[in-house]
C-alpha beads as a LAMMPS data file, in Angstrom:
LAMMPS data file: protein, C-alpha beads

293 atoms
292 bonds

1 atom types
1 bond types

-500.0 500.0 xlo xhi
-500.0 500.0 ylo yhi
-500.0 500.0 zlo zhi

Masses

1 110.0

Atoms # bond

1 1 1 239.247 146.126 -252.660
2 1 1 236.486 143.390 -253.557
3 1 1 234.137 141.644 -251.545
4 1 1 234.415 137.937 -252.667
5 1 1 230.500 137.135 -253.166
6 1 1 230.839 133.362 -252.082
7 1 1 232.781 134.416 -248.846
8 1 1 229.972 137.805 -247.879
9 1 1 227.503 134.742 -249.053
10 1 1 228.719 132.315 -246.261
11 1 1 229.015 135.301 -243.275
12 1 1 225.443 135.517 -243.975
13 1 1 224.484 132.028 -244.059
14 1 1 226.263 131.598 -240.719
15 1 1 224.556 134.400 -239.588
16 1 1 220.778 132.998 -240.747
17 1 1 221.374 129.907 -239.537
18 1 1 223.453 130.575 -236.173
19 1 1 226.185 128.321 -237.018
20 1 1 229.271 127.555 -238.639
21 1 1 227.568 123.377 -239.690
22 1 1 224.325 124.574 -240.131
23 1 1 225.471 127.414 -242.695
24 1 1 227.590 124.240 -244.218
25 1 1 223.975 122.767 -244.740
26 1 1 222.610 125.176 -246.024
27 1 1 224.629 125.976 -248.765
28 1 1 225.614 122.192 -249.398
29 1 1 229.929 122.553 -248.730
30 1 1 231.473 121.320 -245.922
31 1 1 231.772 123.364 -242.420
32 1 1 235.625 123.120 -243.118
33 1 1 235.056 125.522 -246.488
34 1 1 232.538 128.035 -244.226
35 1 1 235.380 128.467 -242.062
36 1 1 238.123 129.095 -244.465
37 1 1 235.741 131.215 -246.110
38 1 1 234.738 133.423 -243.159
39 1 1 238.832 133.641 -242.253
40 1 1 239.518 134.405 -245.841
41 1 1 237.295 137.461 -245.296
42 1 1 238.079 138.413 -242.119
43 1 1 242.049 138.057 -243.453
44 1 1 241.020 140.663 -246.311
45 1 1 238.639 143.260 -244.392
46 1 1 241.092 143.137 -241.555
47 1 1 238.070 142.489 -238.677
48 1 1 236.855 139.940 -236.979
49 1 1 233.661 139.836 -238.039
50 1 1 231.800 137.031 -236.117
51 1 1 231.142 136.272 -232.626
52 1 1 231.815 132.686 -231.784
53 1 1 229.095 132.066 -229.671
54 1 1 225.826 129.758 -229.711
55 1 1 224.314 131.289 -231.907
56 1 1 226.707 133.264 -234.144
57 1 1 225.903 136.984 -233.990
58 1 1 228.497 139.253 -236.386
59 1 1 230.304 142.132 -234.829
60 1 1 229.704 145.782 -235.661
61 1 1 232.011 145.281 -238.485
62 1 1 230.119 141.882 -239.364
63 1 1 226.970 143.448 -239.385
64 1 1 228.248 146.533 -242.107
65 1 1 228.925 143.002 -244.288
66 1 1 225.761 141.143 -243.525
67 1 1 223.639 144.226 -244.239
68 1 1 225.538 143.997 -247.662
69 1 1 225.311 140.894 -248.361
70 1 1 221.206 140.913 -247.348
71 1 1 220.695 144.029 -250.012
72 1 1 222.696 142.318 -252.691
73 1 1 220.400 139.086 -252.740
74 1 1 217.307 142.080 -252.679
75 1 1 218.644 143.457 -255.672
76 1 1 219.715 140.518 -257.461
77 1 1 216.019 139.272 -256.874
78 1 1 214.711 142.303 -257.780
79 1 1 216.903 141.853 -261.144
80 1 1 215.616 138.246 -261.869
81 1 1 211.890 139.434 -261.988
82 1 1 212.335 142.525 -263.843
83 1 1 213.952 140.259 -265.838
84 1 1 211.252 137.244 -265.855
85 1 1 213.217 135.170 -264.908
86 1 1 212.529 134.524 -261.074
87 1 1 213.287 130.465 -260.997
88 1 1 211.122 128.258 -259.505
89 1 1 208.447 130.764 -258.324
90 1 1 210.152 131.470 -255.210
91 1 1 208.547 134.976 -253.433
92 1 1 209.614 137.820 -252.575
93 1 1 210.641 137.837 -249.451
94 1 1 211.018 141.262 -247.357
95 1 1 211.686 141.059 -243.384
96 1 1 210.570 144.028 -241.066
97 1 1 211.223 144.492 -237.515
98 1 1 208.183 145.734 -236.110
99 1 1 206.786 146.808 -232.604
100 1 1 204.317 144.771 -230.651
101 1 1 201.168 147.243 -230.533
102 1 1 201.693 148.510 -233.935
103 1 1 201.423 144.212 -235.209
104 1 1 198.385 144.255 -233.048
105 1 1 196.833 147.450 -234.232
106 1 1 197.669 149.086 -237.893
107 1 1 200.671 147.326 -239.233
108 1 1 199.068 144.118 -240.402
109 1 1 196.145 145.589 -242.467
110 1 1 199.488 147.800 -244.410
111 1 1 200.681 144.196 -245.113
112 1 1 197.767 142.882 -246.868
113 1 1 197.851 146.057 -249.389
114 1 1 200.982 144.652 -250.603
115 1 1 199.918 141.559 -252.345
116 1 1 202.418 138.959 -254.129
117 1 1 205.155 139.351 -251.342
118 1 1 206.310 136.673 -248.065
119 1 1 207.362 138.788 -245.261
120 1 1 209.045 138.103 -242.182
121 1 1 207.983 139.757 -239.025
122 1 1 210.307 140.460 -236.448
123 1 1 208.778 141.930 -233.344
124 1 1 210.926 143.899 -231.163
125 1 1 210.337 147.331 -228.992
126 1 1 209.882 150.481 -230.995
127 1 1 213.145 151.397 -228.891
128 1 1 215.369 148.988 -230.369
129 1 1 213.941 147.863 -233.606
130 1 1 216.505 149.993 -235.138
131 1 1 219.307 147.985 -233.792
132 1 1 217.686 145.115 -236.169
133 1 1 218.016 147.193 -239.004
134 1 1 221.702 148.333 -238.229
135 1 1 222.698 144.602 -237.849
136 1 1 221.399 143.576 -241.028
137 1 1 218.612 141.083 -239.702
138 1 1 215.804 143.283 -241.142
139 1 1 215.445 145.011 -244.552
140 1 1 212.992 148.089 -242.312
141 1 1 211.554 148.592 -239.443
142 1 1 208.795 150.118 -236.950
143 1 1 211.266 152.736 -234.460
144 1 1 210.457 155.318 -232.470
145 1 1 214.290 156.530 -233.547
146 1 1 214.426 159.482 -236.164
147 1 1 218.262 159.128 -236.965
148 1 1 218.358 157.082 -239.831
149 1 1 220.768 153.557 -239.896
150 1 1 223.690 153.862 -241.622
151 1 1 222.846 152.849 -244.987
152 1 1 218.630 153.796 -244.373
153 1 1 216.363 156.287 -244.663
154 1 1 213.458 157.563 -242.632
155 1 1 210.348 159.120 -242.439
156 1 1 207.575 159.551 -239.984
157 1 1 204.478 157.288 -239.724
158 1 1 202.550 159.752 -236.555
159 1 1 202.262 159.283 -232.906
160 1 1 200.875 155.914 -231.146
161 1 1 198.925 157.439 -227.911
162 1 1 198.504 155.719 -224.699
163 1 1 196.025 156.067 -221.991
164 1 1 196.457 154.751 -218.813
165 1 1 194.213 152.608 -217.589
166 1 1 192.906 149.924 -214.955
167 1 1 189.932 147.969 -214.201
168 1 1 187.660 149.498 -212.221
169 1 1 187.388 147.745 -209.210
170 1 1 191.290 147.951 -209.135
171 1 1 191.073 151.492 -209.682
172 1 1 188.769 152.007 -206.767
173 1 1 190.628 149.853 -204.205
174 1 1 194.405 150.260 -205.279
175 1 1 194.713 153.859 -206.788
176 1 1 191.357 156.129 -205.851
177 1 1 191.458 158.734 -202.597
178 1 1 195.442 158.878 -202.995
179 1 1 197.163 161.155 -205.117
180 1 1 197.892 159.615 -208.204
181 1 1 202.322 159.102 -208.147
182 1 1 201.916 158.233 -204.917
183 1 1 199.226 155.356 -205.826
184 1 1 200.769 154.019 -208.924
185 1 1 203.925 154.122 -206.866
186 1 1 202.348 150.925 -204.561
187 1 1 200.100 149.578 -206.851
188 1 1 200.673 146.261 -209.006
189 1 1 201.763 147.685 -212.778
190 1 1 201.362 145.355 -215.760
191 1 1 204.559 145.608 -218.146
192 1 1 205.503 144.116 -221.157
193 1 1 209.035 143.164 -220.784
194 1 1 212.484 144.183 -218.972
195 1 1 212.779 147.020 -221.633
196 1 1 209.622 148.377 -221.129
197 1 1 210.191 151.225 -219.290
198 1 1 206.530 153.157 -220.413
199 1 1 204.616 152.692 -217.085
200 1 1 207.402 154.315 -215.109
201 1 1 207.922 157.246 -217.484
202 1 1 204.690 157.882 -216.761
203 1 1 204.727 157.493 -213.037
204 1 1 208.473 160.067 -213.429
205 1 1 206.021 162.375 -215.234
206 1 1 203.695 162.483 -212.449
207 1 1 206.508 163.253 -210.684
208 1 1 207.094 160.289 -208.857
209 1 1 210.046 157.899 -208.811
210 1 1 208.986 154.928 -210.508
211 1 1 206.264 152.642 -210.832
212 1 1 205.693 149.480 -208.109
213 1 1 207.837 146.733 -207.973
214 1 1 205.334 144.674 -207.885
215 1 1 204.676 144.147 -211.588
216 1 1 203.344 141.707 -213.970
217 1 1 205.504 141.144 -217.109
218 1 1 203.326 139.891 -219.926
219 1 1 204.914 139.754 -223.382
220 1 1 202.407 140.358 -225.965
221 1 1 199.793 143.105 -226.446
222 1 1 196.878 141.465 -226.222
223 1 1 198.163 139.492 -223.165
224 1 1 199.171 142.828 -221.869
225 1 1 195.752 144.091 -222.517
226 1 1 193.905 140.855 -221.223
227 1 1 196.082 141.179 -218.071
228 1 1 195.180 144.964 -216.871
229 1 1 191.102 144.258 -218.074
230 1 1 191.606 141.254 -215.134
231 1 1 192.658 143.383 -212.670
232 1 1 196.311 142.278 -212.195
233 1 1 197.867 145.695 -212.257
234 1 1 197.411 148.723 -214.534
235 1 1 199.255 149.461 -217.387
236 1 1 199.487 152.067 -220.107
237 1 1 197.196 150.718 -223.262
238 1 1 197.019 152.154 -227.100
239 1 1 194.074 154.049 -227.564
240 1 1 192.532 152.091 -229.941
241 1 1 192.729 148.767 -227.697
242 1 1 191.486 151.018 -224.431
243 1 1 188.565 152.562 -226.183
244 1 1 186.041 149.803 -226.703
245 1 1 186.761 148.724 -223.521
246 1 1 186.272 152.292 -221.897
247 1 1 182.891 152.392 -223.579
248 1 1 182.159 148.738 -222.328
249 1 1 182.819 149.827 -218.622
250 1 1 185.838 147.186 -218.526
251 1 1 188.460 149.532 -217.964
252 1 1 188.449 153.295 -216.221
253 1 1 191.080 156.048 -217.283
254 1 1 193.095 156.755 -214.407
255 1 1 193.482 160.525 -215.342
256 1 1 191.393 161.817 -218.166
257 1 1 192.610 163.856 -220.352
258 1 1 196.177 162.105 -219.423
259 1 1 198.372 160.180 -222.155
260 1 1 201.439 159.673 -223.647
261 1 1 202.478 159.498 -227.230
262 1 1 205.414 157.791 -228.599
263 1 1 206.585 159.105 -232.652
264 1 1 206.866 156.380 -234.597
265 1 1 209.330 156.334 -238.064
266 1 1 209.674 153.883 -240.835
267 1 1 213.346 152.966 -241.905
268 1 1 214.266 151.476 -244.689
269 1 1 217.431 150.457 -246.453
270 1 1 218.370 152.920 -249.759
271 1 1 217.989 150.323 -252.267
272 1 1 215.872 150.927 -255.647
273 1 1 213.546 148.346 -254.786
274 1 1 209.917 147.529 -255.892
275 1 1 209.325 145.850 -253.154
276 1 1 210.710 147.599 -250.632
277 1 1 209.379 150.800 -252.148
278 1 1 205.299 148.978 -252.435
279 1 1 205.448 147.878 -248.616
280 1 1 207.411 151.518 -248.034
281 1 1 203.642 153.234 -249.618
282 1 1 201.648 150.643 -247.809
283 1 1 202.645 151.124 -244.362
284 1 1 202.568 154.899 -244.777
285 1 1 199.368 155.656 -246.286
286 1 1 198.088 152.817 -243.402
287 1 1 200.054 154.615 -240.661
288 1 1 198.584 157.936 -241.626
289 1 1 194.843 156.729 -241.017
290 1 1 195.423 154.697 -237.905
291 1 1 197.858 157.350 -236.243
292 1 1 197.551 160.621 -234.833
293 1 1 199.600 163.409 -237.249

Bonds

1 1 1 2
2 1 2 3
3 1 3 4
4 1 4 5
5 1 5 6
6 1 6 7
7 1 7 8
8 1 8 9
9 1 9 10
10 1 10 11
11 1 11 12
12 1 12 13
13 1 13 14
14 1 14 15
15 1 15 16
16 1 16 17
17 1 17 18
18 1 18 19
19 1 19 20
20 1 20 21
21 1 21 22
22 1 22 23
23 1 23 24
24 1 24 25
25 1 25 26
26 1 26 27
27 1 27 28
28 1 28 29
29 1 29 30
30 1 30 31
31 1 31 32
32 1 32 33
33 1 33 34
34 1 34 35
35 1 35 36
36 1 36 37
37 1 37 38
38 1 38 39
39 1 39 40
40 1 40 41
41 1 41 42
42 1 42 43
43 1 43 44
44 1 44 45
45 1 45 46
46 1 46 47
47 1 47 48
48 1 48 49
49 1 49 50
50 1 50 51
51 1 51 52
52 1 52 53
53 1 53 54
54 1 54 55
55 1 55 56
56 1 56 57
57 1 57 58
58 1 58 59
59 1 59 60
60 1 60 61
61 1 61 62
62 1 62 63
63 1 63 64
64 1 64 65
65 1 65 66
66 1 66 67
67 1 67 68
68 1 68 69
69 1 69 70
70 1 70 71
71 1 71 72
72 1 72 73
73 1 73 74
74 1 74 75
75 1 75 76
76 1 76 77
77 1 77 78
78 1 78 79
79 1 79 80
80 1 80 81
81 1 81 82
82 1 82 83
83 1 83 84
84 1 84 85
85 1 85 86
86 1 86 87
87 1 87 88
88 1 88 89
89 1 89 90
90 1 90 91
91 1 91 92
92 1 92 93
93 1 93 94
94 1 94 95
95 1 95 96
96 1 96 97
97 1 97 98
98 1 98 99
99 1 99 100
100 1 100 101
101 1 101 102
102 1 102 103
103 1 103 104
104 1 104 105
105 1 105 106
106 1 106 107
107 1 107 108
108 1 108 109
109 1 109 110
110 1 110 111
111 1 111 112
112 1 112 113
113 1 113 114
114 1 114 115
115 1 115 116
116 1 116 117
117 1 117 118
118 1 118 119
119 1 119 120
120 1 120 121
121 1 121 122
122 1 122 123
123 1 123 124
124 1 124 125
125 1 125 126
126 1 126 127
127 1 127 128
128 1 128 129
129 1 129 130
130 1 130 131
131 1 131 132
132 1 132 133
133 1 133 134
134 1 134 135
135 1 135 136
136 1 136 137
137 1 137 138
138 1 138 139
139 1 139 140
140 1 140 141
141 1 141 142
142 1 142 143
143 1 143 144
144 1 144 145
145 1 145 146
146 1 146 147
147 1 147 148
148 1 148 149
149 1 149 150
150 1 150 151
151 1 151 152
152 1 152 153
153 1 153 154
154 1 154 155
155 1 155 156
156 1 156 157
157 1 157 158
158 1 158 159
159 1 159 160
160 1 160 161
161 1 161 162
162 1 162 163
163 1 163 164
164 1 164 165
165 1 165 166
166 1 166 167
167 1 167 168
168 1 168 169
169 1 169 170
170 1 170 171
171 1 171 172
172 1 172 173
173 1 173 174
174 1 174 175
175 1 175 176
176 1 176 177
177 1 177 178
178 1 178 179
179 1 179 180
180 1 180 181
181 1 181 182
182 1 182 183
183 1 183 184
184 1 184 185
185 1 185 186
186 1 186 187
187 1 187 188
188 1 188 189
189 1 189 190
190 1 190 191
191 1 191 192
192 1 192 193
193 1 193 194
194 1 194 195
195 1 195 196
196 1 196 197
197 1 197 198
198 1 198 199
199 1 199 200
200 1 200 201
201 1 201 202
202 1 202 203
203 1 203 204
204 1 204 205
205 1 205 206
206 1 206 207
207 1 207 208
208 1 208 209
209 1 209 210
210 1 210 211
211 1 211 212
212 1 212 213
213 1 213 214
214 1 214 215
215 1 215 216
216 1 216 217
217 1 217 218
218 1 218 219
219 1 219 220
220 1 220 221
221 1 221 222
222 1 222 223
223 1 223 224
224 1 224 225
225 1 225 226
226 1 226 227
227 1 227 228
228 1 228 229
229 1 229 230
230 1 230 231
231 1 231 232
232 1 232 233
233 1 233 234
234 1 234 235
235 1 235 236
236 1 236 237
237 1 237 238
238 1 238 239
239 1 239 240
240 1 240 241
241 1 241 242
242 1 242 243
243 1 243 244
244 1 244 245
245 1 245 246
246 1 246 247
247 1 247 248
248 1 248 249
249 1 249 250
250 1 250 251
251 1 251 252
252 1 252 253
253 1 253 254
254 1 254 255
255 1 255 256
256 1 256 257
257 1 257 258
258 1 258 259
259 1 259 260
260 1 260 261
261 1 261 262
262 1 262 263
263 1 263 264
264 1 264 265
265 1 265 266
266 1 266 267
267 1 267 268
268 1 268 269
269 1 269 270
270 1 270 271
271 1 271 272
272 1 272 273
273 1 273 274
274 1 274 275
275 1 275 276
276 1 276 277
277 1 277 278
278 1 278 279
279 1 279 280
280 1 280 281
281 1 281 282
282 1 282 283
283 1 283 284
284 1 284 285
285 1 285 286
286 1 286 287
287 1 287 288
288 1 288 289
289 1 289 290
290 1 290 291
291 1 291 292
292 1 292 293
């Protein structure tokens, strides 16, 4: 059975641009033809293969298509400039899903070994950048997941280590004289986000329950950095953030020779891709100097 390429097309132009009129925009028909298109292909895989919400987001079956129909415009662009024939000059483009400390620390400097390519960052936990990948929205991706997306391959990049940390005046009045789960148990925790369950893994470690609920969520790793050198809570920091600041006096570990690591893995769809297969090179042989084997 064939894929129509004008109707796989459309399910990903809804998809990119969240809905059904601005898809219709985008490729210059009406919204009536991206709906009978989307039915029409629906009608032949025998799925529903869009949610109809605000935005769009494709189903499980959707996403099989719209990571499809994302590798056949790779590898038709790939065609056009083996061929020299690329159009108006338009770039490669290649969009990664990416964890916030890796963007902060290693990941960008892999990126500018890569030269003559756009690329659009996506920055999600290491925990769930995978789920970008298996929905089609990225090309690869930053995980801490070792079972490859259908469709992907993997390989591993090393191990991000974290110390934790406070400030030390915070250390001396919130955590020091008490044993350690029991301290972090009360005191203020800086997190990044509702997923980020690092801090308490580390508290469970200790053998405590879970970190305070008194905690400071701050979205970005510098913030999340900026917030535990002020003294709003302590936090588990990447060791190459914490150790300038460890030398500067600005933060204290709170148990040395303490850490966590987390295994990071780069996925990537199985396409025969120059590009793909450049940044693939890249963000190894980067990862490999910047992270512990």
């Amino acid at each position: 059975m064939d894929l129509p390429l004008d109707q796989v097309r459309t399910l990903l132009a809804v998809v990119d641009e969240g809905t059904f009129d601005a898809a219709a925009a985008a490729l210059h028909v009406t919204p009536s033809a991206v709906s009978q298109r989307v039915k029409a292909l629906e009608q032949r895989t025998g799925r529903v293969l869009l949610q109809r919400t605000k935005p769009v987001r494709p189903t499980d079956s959707g996403a099989v298509l719209v990571r499809y129909a994302r590798q056949l415009a790779r590898l038709e662009r790939d065609a056009w400039g083996e061929l020299g024939l690329s159009g108006a000059g338009e770039p490669t483009r290649v969009s990664v899903a990416v964890n916030a400390d890796s963007l902060a620390t290693w990941f960008l400097p892999a990126l500018s070994r890569v030269p003559g390519l756009c690329f659009e960052l996506h920055r999600e936990d290491e925990g769930h950048t995978a789920v970008l990948l298996r929905e089609g929205l990225v090309m690869a991706a930053v995980t801490s997941s070792p079972d490859p997306v259908p469709g992907c391959t993997a390989r591993p990049l090393g191990r991000m280590r974290y110390l934790p940390v406070a400030e030390p005046e915070f250390a001396r009045t919130r955590i020091a004289g008490r044993p350690l789960p029991e301290a972090l148990a009360a005191a203020p925790v800086v997190v990044f986000d509702r997923k980020d369950d690092f801090q308490d893994g580390y508290v469970r470690r200790l053998g405590g329950v879970s970190a305070a609920a008194l905690r400071h969520y701050v979205p970005t790793s510098e913030g999340f950095l900026d917030a535990v050198t002020a003294g709003l809570g302590w936090g588990m920091v990447p060791e190459v953030q914490a150790h300038p600041l460890l030398d500067e006096g600005l933060l204290t570990l709170l148990a040395p020779g303490e850490w966590m690591e987390v295994t990071l893995y780069w996925q990537q769809w199985k396409l025969d891709s120059p590009a793909l297969a450049a940044l693939a090179d890249a963000v190894t042989a980067t990862a490999a100097r910047a992270l512990r084997g």
